[in-house]
N, C-alpha and C positions, 0 to 999 in steps of 0.2 A: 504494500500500500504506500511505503515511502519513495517506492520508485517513483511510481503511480503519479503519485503529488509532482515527484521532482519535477517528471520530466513535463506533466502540465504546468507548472510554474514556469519553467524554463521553455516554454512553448510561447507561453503569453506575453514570458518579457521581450523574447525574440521581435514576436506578431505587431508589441504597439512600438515598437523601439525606430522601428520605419516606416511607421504612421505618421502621416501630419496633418492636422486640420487646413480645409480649406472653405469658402462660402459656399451651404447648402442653397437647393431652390428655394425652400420656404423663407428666404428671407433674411435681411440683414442682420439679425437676431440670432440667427442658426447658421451653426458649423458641422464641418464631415470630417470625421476621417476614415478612410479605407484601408481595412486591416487585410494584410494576407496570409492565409493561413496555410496550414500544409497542404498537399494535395492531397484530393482523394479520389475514389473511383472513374470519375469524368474528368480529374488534369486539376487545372488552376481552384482555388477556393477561396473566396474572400468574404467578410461580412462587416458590415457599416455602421459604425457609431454616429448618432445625430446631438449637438449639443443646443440645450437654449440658452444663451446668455444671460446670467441674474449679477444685477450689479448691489442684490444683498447678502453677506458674508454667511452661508454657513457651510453645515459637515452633512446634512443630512441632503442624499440624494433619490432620484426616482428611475429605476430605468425600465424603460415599455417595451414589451415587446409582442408584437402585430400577431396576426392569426393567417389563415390559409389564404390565398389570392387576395393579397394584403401586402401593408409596408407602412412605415410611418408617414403620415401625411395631416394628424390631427394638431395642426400648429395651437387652437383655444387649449387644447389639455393639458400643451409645456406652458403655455401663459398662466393659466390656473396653479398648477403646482409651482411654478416661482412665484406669482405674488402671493403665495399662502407662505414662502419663507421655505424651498426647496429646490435644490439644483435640478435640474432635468435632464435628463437621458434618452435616448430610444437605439435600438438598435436595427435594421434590419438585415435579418438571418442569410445566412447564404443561401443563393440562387431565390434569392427574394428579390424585389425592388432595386433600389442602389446596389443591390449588390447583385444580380442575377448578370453571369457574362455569358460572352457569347460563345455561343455552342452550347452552352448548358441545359438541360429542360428545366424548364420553371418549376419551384417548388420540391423537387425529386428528392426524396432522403430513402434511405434502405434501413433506418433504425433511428430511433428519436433521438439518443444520445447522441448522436452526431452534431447538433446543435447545442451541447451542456460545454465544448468549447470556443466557443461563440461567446456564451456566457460567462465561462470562465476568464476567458480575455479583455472583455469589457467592463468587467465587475472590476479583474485590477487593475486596468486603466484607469476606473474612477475612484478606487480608493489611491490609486498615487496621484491625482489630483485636490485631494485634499478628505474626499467624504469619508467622513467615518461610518456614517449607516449607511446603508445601498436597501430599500424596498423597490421588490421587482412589482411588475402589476403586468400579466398576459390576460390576454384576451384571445377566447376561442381556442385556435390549435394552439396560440400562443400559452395560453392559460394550460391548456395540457403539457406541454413541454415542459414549461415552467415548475410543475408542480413535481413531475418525474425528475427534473432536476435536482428541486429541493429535497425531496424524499430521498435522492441516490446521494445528498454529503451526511446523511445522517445529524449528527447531534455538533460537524462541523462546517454550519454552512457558512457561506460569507455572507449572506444579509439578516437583516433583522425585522422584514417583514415580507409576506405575498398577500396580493390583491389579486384576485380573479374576476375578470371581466366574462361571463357567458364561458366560462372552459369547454373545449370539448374532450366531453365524458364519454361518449358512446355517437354511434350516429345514428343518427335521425333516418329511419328507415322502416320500411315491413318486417314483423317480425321473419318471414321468407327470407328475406335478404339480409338479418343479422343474425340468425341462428343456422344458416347455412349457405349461401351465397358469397357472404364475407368470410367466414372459416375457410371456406374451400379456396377460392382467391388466393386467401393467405397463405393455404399450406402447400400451392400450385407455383408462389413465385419465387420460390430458390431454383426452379425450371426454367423462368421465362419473366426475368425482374422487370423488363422495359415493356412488357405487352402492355399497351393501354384500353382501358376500358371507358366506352362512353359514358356520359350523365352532366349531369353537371351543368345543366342546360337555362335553366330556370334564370330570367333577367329580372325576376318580380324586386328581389332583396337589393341590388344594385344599383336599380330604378328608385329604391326608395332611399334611398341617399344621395345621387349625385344631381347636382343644380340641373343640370341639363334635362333632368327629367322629372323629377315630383322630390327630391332633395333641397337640401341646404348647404352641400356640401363639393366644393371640387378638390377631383383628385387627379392622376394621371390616369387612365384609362388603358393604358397599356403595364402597370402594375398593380393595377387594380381593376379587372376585366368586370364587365358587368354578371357574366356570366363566370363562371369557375371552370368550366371545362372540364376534360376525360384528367381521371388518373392513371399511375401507373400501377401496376401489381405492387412492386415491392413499397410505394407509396403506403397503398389501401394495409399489406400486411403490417408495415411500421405503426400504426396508428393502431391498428387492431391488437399487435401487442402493447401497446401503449396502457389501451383500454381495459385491454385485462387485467394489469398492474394493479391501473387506478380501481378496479372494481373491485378487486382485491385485499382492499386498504391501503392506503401509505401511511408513513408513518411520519410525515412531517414535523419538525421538533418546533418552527419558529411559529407566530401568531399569522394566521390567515382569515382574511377576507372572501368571502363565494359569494358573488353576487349574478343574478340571473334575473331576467323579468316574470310574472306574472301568468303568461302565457304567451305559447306560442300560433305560427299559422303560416299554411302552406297553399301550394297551388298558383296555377297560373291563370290569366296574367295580373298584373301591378292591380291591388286594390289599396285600397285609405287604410286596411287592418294592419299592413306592412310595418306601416309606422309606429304602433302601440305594441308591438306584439314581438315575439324570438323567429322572425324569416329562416333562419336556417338551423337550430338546435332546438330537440324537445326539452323545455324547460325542466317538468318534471325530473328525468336521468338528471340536468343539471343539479337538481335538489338533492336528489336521492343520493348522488354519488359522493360529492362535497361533503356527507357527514361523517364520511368513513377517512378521512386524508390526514386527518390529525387530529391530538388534541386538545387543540387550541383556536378550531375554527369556528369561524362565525359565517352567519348563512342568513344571506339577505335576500329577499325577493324584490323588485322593482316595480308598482303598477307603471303600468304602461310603456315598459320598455322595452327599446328596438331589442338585435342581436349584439351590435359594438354598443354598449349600455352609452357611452359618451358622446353618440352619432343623436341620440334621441331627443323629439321634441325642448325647449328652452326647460320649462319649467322641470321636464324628467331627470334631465344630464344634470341640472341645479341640487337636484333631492340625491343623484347620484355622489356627486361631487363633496355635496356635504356629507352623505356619509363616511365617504372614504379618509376627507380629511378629520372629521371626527373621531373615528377608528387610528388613525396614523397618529394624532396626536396623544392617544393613548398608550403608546408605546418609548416606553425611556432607554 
């Protein structure tokens, strides 16, 4: 286990050592820098640190990290946590967004942990910037990763708080296609990791976020598709072992937050329910699962919340907002 550490530590100081921040798109406020990390099965691999600029002194930091056909793009939510008196962070994961290169498939992992040194790079990067605390907060796949993270340092994590945004716990499916459709997938793609499978098709949830369409919100559209599109085999198994973990128990040592909305709803096309409701996870699995992760977690429901709980109506994302810093500020 001391290797283990070594050679992750000495991974990370390599990775940010010829990193340098430069001007992000979001804006004068916000910096990048682009980490490279080792190679792995597809060649080059890098993933991206987003900073917000807070010109009030502390130690306490936030770092976000996005969910499936996603990326950082929510500039109000680094605004919010600096003017609450918190440095801001976000990352996005390799073969995400900023960081998705060329030749790569979008989104492609063979195993979640593939993404814990991502986290582990960026986490020291910003305690050598001065934070003493680091609270993660995922949302969706992110919130799933995140969680399998915290659960695999045991009783040594480096933060001192998670926040869940809608995790994905399980997927939102027929029971048909999660009590056998998905097992079999899974246990087919050590055969054939790059087969893709259709789905993914649905623009309802997409449509109800982006300005252009019944939203309040612009993003890039080409890291943020409307649609989510086909996965791969070894994708769907990743996730699926993922899911089993978390169903499992984890055993997270530090205080967590699960927050999910009220209910969910599906189907096509774009209706007004989009916007009150969980678009793409069954809330309930989010409930259910959340109680088994630690404990020390707390388990919030949202009325009328989207799926990205921070995408939602003024008043929703306000009731969101304040509870999370409520809860944060509970923590010494």
């Amino acid at each position: 286990m001391r290797i283990k550490a070594f050679v992750i530590g000495l991974t990370s100081f390599v990775a940010v050592g010829f990193a340098q921040y430069v001007p992000d798109e979001l804006g004068v406020s916000f910096q990048k820098r682009t980490i490279k990390m080792p190679d792995d099965y597809e060649g080059k691999v890098v993933c991206t640190l987003i900073k917000k600029q807070n010109s009030k002194p502390t130690e306490r930091a936030i770092l976000y990290v996005h969910g499936y056909n996603d990326y950082f793009f929510q500039a109000e939510m680094a605004n919010r946590f600096t003017a609450a008196g918190y440095n801001f962070y976000a990352v996005d994961l390799r073969k995400y967004g900023r960081s998705l290169l060329k030749g790569q498939f979008a989104t492609n992992a063979r195993d979640m942990n593939e993404y814990f040194a991502d986290i582990d790079t960026v986490i020291s990067l910003i305690k050598r910037e001065g934070n003493r605390q680091v609270f993660l907060v995922g949302h969706s796949t992110g919130g799933l990763i995140t969680s399998l993270y915290a659960d695999s340092k045991g009783k040594n994590l480096p933060i001192s708080g998670l926040i869940l945004n809608s995790p994905f716990f399980d997927f939102n499916e027929t029971g048909w296609n999660e009590n056998v459709a998905i097992p079999v997938a899974s246990f087919f793609s050590s055969l054939a990791k790059n087969v893709e499978l259709s789905g993914g098709n649905s623009r309802a949830y997409g449509e109800s976020l982006h300005r252009n369409y019944h939203g309040e919100w612009i993003f890039d559209l080409k890291k943020k598709k409307l649609a989510s599109g086909p996965k791969r085999l070894c994708w769907i198994a990743a996730i699926h072992a993922g899911h089993k973990k978390v169903q499992s128990g984890l055993h997270i040592s530090c205080p967590v937050l699960s927050m999910s909305s009220d209910k969910s709803i599906t189907g096509d096309p774009w209706n007004p329910g989009y916007q009150t409701a969980d678009g793409v996870l069954d809330v309930k699995d989010i409930q259910r699962y959340s109680r088994n992760i630690g404990p020390h977690t707390t388990v919030c429901i949202v009325p009328g919340g989207m799926h990205d709980l921070i995408l939602s109506k003024p008043n929703v994302r306000n009731a969101v907002y304040r509870e999370m810093l409520s809860w944060l500020s509970a923590i010494k």
